[in-house]
C-alpha positions as CSV (number, residue, x, y, z in Angstrom):
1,X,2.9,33.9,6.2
2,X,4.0,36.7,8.7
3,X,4.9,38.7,5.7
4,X,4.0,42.4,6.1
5,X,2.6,42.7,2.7
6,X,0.4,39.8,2.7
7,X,-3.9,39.5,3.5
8,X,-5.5,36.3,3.8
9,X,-8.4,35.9,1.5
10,X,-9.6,32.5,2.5
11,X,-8.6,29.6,4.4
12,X,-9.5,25.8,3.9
13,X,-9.9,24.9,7.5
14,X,-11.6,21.5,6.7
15,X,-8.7,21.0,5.2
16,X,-7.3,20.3,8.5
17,X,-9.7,18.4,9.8
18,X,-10.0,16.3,6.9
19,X,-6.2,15.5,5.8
20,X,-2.6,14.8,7.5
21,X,-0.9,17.8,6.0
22,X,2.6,17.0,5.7
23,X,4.1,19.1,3.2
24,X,3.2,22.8,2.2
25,X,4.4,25.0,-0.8
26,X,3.5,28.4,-2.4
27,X,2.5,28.8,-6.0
28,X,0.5,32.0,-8.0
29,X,-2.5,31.7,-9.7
30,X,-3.0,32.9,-13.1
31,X,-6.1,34.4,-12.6
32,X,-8.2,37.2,-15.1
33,X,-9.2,40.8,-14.2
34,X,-12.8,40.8,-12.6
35,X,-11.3,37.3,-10.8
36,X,-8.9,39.4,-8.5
37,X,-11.2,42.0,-8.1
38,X,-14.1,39.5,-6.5
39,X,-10.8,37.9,-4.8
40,X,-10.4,41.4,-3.2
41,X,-14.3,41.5,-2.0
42,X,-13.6,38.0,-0.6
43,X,-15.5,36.2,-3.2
44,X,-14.0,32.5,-3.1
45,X,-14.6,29.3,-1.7
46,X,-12.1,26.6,-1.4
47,X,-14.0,23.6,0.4
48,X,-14.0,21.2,-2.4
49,X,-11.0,22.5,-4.3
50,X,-7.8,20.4,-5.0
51,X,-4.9,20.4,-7.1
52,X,-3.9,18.0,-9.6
53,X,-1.3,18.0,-12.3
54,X,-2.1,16.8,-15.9
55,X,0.3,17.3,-19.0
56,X,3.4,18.7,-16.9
57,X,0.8,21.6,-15.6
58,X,-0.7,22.0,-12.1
59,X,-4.3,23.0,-12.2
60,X,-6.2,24.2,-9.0
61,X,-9.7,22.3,-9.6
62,X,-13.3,22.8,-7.4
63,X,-12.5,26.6,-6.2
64,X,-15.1,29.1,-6.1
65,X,-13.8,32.6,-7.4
66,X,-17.9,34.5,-7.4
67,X,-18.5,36.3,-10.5
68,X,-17.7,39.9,-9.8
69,X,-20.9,41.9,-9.2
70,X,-19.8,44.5,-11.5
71,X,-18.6,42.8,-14.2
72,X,-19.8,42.8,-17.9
73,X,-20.0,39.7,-21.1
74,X,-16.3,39.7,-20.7
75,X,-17.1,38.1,-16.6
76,X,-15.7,34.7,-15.6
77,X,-16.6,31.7,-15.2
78,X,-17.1,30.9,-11.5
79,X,-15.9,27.5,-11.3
80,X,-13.1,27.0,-13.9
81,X,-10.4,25.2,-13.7
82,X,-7.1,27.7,-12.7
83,X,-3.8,27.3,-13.5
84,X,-0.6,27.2,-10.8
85,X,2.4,29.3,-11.2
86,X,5.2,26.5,-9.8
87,X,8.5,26.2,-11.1
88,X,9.0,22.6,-13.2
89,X,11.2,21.1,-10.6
90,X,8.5,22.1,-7.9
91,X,5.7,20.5,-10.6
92,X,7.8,16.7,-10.9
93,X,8.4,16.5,-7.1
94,X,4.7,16.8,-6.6
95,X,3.8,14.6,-9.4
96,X,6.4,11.9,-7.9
97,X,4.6,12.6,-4.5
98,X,1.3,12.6,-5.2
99,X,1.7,9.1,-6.8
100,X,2.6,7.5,-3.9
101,X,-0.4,6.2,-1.8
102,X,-3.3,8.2,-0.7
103,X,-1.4,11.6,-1.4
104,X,-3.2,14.4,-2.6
105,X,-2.4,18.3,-2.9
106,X,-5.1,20.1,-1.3
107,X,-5.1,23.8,-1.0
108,X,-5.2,25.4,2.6
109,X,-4.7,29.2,2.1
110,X,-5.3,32.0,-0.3
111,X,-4.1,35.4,-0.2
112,X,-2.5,38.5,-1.2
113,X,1.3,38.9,-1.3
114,X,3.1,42.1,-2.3
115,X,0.0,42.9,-4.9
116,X,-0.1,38.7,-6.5
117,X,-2.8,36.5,-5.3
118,X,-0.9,33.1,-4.0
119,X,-2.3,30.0,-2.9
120,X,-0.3,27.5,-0.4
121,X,-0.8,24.2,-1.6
122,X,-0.1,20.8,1.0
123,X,0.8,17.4,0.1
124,X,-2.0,15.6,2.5
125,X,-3.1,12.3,3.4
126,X,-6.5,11.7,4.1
127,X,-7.6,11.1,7.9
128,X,-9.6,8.2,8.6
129,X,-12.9,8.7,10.9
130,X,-11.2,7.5,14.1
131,X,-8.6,10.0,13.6
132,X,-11.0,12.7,12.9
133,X,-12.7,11.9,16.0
134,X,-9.3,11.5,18.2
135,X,-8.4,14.9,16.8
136,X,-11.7,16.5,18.4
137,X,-11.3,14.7,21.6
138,X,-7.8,15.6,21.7
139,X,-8.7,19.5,21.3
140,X,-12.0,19.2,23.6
141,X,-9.9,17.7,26.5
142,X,-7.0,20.3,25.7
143,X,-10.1,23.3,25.8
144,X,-11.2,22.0,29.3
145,X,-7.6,21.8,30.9
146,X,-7.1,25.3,29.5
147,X,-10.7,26.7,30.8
148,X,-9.6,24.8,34.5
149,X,-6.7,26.7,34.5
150,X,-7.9,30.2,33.7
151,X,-10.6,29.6,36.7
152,X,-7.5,28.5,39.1
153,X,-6.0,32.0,38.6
């Protein structure tokens, strides 16, 4: 996402620390006025979202978009369900993917791109605890070496 044009919004990193992410793609959101507008003051929260797709649609689920402070009777709904902008090819690959075993799209990143809000979307496999844990040891032991080196130079 080293595009010029593009500003991170949010990021899911529990994501990372909760699911094997093996696969990522880009899809728009189809999102209403005074959404993009609290988008653009930062308003969202994407710890509990997914993505699932039901009737040939994928649906981002569980994001927070806040109401926007200035908004009127015409406002949105904070926690509705949104819909993905993926091409139908890109919408049966997941759906073949997802069911398979433990996989589930999870979304890691939202942000701005040349003006259109865009979400990148893994394919993930949930981490068991031990791996969650060997994944923290793994980047404690990896901080040490690093901080032992920076006091050797």
């Amino acid at each position: 996402m080293s595009n010029p044009g593009s500003k991170l919004i949010a990021e899911n990193r529990r994501a990372r620390h909760d699911y094997h992410l093996l696969e990522r793609l880009e899809a728009g959101l189809q999102l209403t006025g005074t959404e993009v507008k609290s988008l653009r003051e930062g308003g969202v929260q994407l710890g509990q979202a997914y993505a699932e797709i039901r009737d040939g649609e994928a649906w981002l689920v569980g994001a927070s978009i806040s109401e926007y402070a200035q908004g009127n009777v015409q406002n949105h709904r904070p926690e509705r369900d949104r819909k993905l902008l993926l091409h139908r090819r890109e919408i049966d690959s997941l759906l073949g993917k997802t069911r398979e075993r433990g996989l589930t799209l999870i979304p890691t990143k939202i942000y701005f791109k040349d003006g259109k809000v865009k979400v990148e979307v893994a394919l993930a496999r949930g981490k068991e605890q031990r791996d969650k844990r060997r994944d923290i040891a793994k980047r404690d032991a990896e901080r040490d070496i690093e901080r032992a080196l920076r006091r050797r130079r």
